[in-house]
C-alpha positions in Angstrom: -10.7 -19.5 -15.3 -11.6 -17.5 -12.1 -9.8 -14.5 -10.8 -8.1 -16.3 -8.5 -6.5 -19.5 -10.8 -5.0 -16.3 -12.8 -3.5 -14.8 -10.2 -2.3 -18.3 -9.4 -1.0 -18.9 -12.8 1.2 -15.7 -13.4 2.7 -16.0 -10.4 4.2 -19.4 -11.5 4.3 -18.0 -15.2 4.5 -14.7 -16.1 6.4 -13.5 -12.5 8.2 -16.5 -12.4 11.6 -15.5 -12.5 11.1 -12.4 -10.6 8.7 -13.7 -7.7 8.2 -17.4 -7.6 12.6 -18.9 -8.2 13.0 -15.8 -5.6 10.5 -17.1 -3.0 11.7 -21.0 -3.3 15.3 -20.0 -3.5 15.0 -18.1 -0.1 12.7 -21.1 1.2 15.5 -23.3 0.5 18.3 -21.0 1.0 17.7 -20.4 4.4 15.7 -23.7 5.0 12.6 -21.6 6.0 10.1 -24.9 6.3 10.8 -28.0 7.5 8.9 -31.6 7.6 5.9 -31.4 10.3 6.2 -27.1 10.0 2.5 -26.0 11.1 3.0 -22.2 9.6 0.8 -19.2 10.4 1.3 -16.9 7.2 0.3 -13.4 8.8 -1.4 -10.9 6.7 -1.8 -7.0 7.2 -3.9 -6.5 3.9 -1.0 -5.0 2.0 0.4 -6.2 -1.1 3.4 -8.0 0.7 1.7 -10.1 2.7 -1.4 -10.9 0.4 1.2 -12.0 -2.4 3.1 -14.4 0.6 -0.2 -15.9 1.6 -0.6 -16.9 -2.2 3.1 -17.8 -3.0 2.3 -20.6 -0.1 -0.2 -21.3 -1.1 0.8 -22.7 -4.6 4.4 -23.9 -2.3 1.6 -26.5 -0.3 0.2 -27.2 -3.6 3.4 -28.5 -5.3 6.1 -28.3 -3.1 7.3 -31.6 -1.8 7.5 -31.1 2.2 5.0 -31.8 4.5 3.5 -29.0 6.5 0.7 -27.0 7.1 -0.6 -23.6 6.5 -3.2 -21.1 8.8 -3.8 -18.0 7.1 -3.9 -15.3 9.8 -5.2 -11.6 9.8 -5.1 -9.7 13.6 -7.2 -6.3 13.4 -5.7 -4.1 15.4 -8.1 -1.9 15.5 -9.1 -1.0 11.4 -12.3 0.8 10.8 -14.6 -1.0 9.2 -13.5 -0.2 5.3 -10.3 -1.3 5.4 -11.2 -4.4 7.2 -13.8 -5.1 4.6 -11.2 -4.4 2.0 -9.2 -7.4 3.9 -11.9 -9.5 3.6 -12.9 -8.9 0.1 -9.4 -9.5 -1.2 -9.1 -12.8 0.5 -12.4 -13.8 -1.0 -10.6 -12.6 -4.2 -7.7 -14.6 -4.0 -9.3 -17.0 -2.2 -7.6 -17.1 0.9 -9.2 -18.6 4.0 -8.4 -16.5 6.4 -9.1 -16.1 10.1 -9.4 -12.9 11.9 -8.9 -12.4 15.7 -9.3 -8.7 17.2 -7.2 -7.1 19.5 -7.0 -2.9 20.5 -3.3 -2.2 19.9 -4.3 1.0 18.0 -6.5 2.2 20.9 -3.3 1.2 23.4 -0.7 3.1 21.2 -3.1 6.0 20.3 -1.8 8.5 23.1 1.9 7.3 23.2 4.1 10.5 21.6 7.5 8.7 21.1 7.6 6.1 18.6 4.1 4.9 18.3 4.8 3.1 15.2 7.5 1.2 16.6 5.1 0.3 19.9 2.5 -1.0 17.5 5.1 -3.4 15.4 6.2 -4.7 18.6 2.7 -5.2 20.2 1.7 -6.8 16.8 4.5 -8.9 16.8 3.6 -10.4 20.2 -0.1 -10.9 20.0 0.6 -12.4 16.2 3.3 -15.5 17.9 0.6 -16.1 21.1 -2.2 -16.3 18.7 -0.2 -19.0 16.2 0.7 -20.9 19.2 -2.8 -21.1 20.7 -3.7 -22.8 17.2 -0.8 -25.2 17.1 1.5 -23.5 14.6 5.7 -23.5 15.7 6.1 -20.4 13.0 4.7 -17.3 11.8 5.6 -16.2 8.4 6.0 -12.7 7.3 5.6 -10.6 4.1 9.2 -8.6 4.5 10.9 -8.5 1.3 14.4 -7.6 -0.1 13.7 -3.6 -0.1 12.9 -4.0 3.4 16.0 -5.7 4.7 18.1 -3.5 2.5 16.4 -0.6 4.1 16.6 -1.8 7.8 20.6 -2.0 7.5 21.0 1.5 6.1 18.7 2.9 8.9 20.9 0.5 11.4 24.1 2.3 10.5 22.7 5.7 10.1 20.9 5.7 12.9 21.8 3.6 14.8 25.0 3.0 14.6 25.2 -0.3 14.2 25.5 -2.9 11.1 22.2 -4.6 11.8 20.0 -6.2 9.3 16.7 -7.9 9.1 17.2 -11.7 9.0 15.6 -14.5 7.0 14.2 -16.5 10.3 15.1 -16.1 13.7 13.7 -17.9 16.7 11.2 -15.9 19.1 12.6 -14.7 22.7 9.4 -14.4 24.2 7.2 -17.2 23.0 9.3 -20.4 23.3 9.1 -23.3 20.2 8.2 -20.2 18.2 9.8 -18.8 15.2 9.3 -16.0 12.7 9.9 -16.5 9.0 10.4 -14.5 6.0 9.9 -16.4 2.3 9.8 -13.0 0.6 13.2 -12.2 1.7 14.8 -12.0 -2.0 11.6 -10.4 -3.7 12.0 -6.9 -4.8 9.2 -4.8 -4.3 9.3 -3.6 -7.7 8.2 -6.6 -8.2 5.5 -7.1 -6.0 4.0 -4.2 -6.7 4.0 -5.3 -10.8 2.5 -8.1 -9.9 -0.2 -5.8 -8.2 -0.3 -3.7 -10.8 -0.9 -6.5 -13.5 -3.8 -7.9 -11.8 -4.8 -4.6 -11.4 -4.9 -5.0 -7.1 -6.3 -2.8 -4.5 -4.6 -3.6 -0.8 -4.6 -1.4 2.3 -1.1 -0.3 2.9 -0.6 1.3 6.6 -4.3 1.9 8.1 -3.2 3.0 11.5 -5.2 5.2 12.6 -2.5 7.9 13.2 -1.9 7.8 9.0 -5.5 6.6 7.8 -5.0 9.3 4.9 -2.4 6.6 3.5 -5.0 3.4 3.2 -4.5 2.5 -0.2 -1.8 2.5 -2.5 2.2 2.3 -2.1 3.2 5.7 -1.0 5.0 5.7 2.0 4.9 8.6 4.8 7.5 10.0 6.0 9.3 7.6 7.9 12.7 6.5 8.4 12.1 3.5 6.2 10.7 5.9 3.4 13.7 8.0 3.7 16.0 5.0 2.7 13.5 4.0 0.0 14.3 7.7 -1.5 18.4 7.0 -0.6 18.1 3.7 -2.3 16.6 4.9 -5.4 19.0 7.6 -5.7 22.1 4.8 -4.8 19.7 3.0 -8.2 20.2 5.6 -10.4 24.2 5.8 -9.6 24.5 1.9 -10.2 22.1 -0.5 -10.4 24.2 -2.9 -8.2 24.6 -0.8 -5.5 21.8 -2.5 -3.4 22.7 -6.0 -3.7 26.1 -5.1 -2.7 24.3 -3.7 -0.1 22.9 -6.9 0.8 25.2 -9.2 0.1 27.8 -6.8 2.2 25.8 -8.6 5.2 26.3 -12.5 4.1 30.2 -11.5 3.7 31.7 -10.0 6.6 35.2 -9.7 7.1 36.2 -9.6 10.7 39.5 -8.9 10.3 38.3 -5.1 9.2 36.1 -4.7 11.8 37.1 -2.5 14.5 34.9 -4.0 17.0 31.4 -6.5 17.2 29.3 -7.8 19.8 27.6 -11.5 19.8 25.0 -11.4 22.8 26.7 -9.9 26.1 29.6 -10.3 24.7 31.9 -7.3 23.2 34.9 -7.6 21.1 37.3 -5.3 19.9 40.5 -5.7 17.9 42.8 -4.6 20.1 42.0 -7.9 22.1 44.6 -10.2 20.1 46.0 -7.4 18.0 49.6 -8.4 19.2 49.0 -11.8 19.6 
């Protein structure tokens, strides 16, 4: 059996109740794919994203609808190892990908406020007009459960908002397009013993503002990593504490809400308080 048919095979078997029920149950949870889908499954090179490519992989190979699959990579700008690293790991896991270049690294190089968030953006864009210049209507992402737990603590800490990450949402920009996230109830502990098991090498940030962090899966010293820490100390208190966090966002009540917005649109609860 080659490298990759193992990979293949735990996924389905040994991580099968951690990974793959996860990845279909969010796949039809949030009806991710539909008949006639033409998905571009982006990849980065880290774990997240290799393990999506592969999780769809096996979905085309059993699953029972009807679409297609592009497998993606945009270089932003990597030096040559870690692109090679990319490249090597798809042949690995055999993955057919396709790579298209762009200089978001050289244009986000000399901003001081918020590069990192300039880049995701920039990535963002050029990853929807590329899918759509190859016929695809989605682009599917490697974001998992840590990371939407994470983006609504940082939302109400620092921004002041309750604000999460969702499953799919539609593009603003790029019109027919939309963004999807399969991995969206996969743990990362999970991901990265699946890693682990396989005994895995992925390129994790690359920029080059943070080259010293290419392989591996520590984290710098980011917002997000800061609510990594938070969430492992929350762990460690009760181990339920983050899927309350999560499910928190599936079950709002609005008549303990002080105030929400929906577009333009602001609402408080003084508006039919006495009515």
């Amino acid at each position: 059996m080659e490298k990759y048919q193992e990979i293949e095979r735990s996924i389905i078997k040994k991580y099968r109740k951690t990974i793959w029920t996860k990845f279909v149950k969010a796949i039809n949870e949030y009806e991710l794919i539909k008949e006639g889908d033409r998905i571009a499954v982006c990849i980065s090179g880290g774990k997240d994203s290799m393990l999506l490519a592969k999780c769809m992989q096996e979905l085309y190979k059993h699953g029972k609808r009807n679409f297609e699959l592009k497998f993606v990579v945009m270089d932003p700008g990597y030096n040559p190892y870690n692109r090679q690293v990319i490249i090597d790991n798809a042949e690995l896991l055999n993955i057919p990908i396709e790579i298209f270049d762009t200089e978001i690294f050289d244009a986000v190089a000399g901003v001081a406020d918020s590069p990192c968030y300039l880049c995701a953006r920039m990535r963002r864009g050029y990853l929807y007009k590329y899918a759509q210049s190859i016929g695809c209507n989605k682009i599917a992402l490697g974001h998992h459960f840590d990371d939407a737990i994470e983006t609504i603590l940082m939302s109400m800490l620092y921004g002041g908002e309750i604000k999460t990450m969702m499953p799919k949402l539609h593009s603003t920009n790029h019109e027919g397009m939309e963004l999807i996230r399969p991995l969206y109830l996969v743990k990362e502990a999970d991901i990265i013993a699946w890693k682990n098991y396989h005994d895995l090498q992925f390129i994790q940030c690359a920029c080059r503002l943070t080259e010293n962090c290419s392989l591996g899966d520590a984290g710098g010293g980011s917002k997000r990593q800061e609510m990594k820490v938070l969430v492992k100390k929350f762990r460690q208190t009760n181990p339920h504490i983050e899927m309350n966090i999560f499910k928190s966002v599936h079950n709002v009540n609005l008549q303990t809400i002080i105030g929400y917005r929906d577009g333009e649109k602001v609402y408080s609860f003084l508006d039919d308080y006495d009515k």
